[in-house]
PyMOL Python script that loads the backbone (N, CA, C, O; Angstrom):
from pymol import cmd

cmd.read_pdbstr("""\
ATOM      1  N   UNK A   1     149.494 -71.358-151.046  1.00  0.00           N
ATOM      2  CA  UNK A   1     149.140 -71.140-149.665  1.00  0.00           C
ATOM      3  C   UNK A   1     150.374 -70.819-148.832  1.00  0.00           C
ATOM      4  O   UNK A   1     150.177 -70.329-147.720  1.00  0.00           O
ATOM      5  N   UNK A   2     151.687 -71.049-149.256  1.00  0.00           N
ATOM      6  CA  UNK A   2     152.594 -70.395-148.835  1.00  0.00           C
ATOM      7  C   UNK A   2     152.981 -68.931-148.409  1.00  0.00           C
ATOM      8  O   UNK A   2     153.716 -68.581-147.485  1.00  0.00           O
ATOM      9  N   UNK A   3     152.370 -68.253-149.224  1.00  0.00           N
ATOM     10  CA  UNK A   3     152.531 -66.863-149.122  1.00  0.00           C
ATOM     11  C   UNK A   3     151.425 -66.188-147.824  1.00  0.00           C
ATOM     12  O   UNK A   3     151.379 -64.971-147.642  1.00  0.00           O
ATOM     13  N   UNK A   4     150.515 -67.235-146.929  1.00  0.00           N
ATOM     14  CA  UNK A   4     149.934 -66.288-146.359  1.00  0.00           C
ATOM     15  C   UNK A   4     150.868 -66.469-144.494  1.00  0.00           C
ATOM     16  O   UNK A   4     152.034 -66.700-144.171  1.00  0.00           O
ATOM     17  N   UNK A   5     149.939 -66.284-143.925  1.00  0.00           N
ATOM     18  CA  UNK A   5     150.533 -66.322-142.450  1.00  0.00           C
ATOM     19  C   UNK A   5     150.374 -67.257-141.821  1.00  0.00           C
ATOM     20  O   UNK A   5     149.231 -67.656-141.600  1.00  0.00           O
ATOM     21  N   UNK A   6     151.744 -68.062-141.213  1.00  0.00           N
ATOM     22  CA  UNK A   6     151.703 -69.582-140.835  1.00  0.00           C
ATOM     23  C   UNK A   6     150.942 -70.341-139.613  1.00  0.00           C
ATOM     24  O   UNK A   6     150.907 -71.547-139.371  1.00  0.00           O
ATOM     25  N   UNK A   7     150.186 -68.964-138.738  1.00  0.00           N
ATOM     26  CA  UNK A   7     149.425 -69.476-137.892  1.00  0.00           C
ATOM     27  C   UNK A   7     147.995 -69.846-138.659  1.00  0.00           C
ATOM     28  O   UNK A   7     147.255 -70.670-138.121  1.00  0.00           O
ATOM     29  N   UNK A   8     147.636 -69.269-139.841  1.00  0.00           N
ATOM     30  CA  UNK A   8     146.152 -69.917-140.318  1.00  0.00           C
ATOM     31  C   UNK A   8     146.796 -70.594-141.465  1.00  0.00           C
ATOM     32  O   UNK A   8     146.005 -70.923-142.349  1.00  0.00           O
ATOM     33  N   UNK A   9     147.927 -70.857-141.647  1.00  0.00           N
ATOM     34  CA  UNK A   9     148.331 -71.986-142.623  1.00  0.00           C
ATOM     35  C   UNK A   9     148.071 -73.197-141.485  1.00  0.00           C
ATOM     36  O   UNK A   9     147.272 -74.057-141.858  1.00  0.00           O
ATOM     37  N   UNK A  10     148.615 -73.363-140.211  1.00  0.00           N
ATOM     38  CA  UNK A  10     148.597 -74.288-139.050  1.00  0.00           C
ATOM     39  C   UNK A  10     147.191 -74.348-139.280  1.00  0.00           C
ATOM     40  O   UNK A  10     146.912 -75.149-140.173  1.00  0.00           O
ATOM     41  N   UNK A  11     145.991 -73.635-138.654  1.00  0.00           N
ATOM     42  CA  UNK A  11     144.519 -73.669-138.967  1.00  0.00           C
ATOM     43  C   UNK A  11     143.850 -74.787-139.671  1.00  0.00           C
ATOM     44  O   UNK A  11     143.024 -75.673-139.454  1.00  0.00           O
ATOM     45  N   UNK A  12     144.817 -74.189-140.892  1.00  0.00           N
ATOM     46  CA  UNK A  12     143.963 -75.233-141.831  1.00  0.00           C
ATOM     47  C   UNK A  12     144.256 -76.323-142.187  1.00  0.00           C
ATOM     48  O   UNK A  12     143.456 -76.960-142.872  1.00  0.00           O
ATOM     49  N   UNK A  13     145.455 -76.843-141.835  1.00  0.00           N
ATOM     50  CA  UNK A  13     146.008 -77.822-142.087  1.00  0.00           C
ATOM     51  C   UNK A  13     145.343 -78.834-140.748  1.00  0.00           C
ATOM     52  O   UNK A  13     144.953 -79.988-140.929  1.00  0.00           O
ATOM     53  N   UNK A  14     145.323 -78.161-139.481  1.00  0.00           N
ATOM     54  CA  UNK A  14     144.659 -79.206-138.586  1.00  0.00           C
ATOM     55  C   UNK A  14     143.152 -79.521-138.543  1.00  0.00           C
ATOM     56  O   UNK A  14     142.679 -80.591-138.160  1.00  0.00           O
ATOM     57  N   UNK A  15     142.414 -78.390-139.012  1.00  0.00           N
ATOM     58  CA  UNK A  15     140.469 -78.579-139.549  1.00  0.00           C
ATOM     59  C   UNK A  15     140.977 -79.869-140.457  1.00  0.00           C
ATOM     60  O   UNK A  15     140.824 -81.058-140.176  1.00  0.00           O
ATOM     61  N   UNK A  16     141.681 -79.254-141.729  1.00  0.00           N
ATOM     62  CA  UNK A  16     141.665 -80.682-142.250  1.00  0.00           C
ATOM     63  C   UNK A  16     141.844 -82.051-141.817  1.00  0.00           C
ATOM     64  O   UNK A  16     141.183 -82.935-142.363  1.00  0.00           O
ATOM     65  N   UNK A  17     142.757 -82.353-140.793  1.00  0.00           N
ATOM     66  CA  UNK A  17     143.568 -83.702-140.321  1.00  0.00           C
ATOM     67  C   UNK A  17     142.102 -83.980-139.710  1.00  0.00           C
ATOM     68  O   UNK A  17     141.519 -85.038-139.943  1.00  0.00           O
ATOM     69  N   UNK A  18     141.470 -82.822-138.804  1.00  0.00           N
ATOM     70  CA  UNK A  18     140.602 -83.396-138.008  1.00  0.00           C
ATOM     71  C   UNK A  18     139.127 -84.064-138.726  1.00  0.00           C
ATOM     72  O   UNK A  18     138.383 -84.999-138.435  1.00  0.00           O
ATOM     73  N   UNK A  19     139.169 -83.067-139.775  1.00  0.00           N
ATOM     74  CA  UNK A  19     137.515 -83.641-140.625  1.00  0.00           C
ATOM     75  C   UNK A  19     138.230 -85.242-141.967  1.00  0.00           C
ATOM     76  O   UNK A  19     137.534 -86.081-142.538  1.00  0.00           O
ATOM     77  N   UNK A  20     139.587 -85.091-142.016  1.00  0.00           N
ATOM     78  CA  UNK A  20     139.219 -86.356-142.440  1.00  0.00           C
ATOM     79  C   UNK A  20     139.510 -87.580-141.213  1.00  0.00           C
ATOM     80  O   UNK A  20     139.250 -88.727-141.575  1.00  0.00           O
ATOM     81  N   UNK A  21     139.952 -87.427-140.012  1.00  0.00           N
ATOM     82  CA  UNK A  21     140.052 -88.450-139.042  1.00  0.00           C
ATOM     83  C   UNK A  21     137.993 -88.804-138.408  1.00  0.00           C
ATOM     84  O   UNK A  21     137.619 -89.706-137.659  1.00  0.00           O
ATOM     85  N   UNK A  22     137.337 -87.978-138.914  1.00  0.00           N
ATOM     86  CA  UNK A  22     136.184 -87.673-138.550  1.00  0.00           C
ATOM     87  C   UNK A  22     135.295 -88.427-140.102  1.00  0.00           C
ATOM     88  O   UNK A  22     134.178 -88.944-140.146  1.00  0.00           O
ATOM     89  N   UNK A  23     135.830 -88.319-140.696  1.00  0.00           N
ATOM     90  CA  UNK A  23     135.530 -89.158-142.521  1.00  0.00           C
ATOM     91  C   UNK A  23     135.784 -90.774-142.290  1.00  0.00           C
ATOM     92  O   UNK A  23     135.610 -91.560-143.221  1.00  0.00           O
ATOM     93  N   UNK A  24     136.227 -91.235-140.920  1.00  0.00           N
ATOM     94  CA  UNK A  24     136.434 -92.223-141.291  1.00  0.00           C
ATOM     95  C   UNK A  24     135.183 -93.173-140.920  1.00  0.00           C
ATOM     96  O   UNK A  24     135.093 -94.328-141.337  1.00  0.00           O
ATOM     97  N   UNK A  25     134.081 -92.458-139.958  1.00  0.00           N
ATOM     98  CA  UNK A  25     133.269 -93.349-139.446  1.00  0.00           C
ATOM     99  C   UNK A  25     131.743 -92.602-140.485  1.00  0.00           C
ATOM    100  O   UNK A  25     130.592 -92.728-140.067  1.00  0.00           O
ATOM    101  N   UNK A  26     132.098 -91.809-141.925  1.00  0.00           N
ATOM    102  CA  UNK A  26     131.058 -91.238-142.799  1.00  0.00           C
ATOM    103  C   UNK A  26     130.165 -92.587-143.285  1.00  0.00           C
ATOM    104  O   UNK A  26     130.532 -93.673-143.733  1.00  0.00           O
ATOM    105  N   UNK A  27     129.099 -92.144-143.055  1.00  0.00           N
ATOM    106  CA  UNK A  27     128.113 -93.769-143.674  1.00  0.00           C
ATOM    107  C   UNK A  27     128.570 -94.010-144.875  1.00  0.00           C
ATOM    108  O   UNK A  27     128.344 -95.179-145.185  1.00  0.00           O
ATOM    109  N   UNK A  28     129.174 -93.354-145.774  1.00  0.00           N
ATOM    110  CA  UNK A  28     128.621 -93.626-147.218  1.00  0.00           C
ATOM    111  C   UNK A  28     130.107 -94.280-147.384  1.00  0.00           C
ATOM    112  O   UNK A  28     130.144 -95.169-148.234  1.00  0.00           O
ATOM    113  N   UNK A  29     131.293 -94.008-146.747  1.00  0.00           N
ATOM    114  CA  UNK A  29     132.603 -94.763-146.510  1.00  0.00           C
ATOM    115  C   UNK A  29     133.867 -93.567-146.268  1.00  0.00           C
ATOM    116  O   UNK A  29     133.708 -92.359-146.446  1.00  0.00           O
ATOM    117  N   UNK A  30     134.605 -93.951-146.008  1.00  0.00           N
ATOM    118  CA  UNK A  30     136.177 -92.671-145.940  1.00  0.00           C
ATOM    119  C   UNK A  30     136.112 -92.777-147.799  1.00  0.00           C
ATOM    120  O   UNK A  30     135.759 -91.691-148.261  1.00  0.00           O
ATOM    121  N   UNK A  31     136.314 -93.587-148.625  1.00  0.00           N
ATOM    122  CA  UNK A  31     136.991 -93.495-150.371  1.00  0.00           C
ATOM    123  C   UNK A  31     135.750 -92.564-150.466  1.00  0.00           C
ATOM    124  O   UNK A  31     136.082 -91.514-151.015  1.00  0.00           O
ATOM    125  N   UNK A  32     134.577 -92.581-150.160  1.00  0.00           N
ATOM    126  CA  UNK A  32     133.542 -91.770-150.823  1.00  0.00           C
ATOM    127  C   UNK A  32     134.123 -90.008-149.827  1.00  0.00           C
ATOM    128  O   UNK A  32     134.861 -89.218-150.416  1.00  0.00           O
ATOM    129  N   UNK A  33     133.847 -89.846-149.018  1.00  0.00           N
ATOM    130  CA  UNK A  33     134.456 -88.696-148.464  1.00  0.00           C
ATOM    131  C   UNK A  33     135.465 -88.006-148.230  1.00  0.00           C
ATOM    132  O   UNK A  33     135.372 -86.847-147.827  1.00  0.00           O
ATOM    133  N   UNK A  34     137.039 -88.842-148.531  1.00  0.00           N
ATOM    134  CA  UNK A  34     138.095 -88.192-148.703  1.00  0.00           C
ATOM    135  C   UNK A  34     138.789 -87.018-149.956  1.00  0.00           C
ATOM    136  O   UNK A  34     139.546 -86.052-149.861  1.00  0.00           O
ATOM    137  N   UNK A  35     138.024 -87.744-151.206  1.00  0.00           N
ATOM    138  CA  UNK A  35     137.979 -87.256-152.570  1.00  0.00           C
ATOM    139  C   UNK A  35     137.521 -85.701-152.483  1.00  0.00           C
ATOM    140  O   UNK A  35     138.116 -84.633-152.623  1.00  0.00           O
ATOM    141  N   UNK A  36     136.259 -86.053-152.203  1.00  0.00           N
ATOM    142  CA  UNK A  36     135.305 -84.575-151.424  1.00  0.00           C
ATOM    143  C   UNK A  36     135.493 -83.853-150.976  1.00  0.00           C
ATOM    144  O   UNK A  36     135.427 -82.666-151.296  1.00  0.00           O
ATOM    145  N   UNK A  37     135.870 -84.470-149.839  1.00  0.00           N
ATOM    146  CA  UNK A  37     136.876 -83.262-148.783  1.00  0.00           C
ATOM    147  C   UNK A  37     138.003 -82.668-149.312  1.00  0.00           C
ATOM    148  O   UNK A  37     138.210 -81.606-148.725  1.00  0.00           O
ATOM    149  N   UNK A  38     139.154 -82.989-150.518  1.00  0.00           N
ATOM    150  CA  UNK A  38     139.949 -82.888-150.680  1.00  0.00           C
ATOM    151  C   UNK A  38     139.052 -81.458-152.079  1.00  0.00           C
ATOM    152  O   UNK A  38     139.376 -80.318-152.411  1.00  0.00           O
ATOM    153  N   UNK A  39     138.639 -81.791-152.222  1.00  0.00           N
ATOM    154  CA  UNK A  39     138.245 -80.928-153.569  1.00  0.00           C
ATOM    155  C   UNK A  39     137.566 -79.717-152.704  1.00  0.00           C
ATOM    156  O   UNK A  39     137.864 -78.561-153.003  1.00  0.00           O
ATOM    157  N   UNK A  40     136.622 -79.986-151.596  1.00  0.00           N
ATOM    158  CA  UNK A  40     136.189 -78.732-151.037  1.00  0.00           C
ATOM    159  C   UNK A  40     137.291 -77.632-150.502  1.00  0.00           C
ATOM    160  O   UNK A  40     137.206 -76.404-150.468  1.00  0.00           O
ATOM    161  N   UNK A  41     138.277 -78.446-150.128  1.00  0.00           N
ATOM    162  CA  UNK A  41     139.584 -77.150-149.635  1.00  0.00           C
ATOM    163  C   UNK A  41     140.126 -76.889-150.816  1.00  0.00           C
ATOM    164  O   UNK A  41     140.423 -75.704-150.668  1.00  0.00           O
ATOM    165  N   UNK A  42     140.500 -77.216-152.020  1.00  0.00           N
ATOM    166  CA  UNK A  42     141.180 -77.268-152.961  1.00  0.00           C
ATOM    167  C   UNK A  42     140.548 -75.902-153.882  1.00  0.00           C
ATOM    168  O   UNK A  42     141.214 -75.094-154.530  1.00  0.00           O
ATOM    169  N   UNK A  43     138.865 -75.943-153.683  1.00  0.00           N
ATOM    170  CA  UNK A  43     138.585 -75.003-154.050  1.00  0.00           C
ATOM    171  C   UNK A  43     138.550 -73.581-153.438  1.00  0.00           C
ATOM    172  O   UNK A  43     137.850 -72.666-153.872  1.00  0.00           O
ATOM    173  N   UNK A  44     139.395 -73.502-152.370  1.00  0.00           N
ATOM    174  CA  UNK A  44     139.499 -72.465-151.657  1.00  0.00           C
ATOM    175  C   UNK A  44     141.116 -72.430-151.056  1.00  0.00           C
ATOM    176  O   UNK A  44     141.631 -71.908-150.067  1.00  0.00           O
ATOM    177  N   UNK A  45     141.595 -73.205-152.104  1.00  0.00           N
ATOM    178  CA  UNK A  45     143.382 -72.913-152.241  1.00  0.00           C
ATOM    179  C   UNK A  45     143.799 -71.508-152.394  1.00  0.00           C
ATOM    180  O   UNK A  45     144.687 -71.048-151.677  1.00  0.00           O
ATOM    181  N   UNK A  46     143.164 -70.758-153.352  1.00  0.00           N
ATOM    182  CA  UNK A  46     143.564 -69.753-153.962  1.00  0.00           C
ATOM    183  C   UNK A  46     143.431 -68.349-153.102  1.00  0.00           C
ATOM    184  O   UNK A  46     143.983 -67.318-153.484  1.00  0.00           O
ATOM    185  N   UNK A  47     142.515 -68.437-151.709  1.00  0.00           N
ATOM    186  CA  UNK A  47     142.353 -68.153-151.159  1.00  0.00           C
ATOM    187  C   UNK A  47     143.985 -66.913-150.426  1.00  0.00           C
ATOM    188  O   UNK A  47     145.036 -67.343-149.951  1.00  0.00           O
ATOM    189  N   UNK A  48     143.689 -65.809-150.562  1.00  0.00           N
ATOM    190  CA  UNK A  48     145.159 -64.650-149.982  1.00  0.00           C
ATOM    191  C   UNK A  48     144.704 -63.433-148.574  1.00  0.00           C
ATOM    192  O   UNK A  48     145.364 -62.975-147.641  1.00  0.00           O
ATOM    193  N   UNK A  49     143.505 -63.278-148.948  1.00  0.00           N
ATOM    194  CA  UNK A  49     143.036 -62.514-148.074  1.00  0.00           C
ATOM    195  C   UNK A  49     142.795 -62.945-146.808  1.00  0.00           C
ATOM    196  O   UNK A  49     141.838 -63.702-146.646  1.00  0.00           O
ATOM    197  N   UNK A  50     143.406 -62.650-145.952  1.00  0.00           N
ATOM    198  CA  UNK A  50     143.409 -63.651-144.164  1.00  0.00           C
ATOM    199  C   UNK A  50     141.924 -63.798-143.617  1.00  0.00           C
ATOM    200  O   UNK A  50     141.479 -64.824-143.102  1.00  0.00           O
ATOM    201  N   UNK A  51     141.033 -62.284-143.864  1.00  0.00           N
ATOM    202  CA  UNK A  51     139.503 -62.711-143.803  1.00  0.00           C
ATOM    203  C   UNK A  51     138.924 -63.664-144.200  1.00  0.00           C
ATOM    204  O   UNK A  51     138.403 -64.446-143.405  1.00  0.00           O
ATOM    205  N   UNK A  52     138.867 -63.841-145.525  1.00  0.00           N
ATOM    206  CA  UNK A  52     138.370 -64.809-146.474  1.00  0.00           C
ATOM    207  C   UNK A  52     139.208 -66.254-145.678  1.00  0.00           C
ATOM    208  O   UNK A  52     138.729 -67.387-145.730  1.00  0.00           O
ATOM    209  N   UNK A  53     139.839 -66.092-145.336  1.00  0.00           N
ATOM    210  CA  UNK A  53     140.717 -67.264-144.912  1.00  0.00           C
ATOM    211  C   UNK A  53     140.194 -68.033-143.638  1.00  0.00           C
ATOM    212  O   UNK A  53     140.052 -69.238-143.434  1.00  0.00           O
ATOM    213  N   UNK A  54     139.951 -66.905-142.834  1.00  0.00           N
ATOM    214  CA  UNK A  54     139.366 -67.128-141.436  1.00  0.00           C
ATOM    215  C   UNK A  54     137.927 -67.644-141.576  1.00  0.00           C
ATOM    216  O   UNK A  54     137.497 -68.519-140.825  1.00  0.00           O
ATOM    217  N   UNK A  55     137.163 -67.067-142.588  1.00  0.00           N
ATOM    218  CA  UNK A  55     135.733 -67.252-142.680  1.00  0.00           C
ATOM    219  C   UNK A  55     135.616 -68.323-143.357  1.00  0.00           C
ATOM    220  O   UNK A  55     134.463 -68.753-143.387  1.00  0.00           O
ATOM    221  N   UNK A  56     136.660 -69.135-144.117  1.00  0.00           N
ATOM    222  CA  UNK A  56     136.643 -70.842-144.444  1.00  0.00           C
ATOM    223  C   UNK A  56     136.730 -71.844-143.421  1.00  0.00           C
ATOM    224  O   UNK A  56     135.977 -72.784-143.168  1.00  0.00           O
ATOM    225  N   UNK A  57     137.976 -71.395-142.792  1.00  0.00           N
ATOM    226  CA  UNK A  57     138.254 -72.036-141.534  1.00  0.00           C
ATOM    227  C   UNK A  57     136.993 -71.748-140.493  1.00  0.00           C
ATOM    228  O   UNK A  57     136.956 -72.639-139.645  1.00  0.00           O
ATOM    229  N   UNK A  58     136.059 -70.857-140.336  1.00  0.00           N
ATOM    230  CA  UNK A  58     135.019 -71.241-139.338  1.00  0.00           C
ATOM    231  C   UNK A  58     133.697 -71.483-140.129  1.00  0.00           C
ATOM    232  O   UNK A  58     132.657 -71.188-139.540  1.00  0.00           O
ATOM    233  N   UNK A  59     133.609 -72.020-141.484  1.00  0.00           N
ATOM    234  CA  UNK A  59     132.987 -72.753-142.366  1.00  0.00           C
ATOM    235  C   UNK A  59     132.762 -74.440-142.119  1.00  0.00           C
ATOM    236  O   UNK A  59     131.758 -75.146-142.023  1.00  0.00           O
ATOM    237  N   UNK A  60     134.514 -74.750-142.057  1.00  0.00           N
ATOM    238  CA  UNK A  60     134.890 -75.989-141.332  1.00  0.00           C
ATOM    239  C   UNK A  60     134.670 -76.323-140.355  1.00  0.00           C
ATOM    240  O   UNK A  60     134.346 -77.510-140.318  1.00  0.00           O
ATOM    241  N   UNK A  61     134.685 -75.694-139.203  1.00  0.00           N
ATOM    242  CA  UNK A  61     134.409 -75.763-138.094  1.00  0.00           C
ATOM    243  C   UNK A  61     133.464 -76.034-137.920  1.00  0.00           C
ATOM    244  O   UNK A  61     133.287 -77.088-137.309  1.00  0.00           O
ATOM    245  N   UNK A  62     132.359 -75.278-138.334  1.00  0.00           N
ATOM    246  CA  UNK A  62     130.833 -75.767-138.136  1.00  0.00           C
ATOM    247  C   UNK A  62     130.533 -76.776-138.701  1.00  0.00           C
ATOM    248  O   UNK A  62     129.868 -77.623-138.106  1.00  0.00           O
ATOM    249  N   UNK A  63     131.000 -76.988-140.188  1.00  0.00           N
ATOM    250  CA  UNK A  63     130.649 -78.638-140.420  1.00  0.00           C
ATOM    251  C   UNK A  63     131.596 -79.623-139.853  1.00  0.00           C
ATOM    252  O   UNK A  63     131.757 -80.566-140.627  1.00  0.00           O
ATOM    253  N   UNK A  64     132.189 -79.704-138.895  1.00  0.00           N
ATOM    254  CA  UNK A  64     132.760 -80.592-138.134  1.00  0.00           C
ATOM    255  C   UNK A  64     132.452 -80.470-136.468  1.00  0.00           C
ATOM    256  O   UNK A  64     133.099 -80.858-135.495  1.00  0.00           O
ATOM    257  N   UNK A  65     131.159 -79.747-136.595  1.00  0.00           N
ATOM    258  CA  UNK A  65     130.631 -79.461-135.409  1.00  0.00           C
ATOM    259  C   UNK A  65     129.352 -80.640-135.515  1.00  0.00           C
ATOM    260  O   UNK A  65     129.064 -81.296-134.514  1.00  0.00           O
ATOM    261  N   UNK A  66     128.710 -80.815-136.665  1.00  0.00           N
ATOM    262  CA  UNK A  66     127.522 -81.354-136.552  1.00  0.00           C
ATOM    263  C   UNK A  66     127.475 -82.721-136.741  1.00  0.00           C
ATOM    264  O   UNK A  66     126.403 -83.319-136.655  1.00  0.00           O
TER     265      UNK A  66
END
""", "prot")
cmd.dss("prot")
cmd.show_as("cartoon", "prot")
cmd.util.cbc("prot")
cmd.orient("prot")
């Protein structure tokens, strides 16, 4: 994730801070939702194309909307 552009590197790094500060009040617990969360971005590490990039990041967004 180094190689792309550091304003949607910033992006994603703060969706994240914010959906797991938001994991902490998850019914099922933060240990059950942090794992999760960590694997859902993980699978979209590989991610180079800034579109594709943008359209994760407002993926996140909406599930940290609801």
């Amino acid at each position: 994730m180094s190689s792309i552009n550091p304003e949607l590197r910033q992006q994603v790094m703060s969706i994240y801070k914010q959906l797991l500060y938001l994991g902490r009040d998850y019914p099922q617990g933060y240990n059950y939702f942090r794992p999760r969360l960590h694997r859902a971005f993980m699978a979209n590490a590989s991610l180079t194309d800034e579109a594709e990039i943008r359209q994760a990041i407002a993926r996140a967004q909406f599930v940290q909307k609801d």
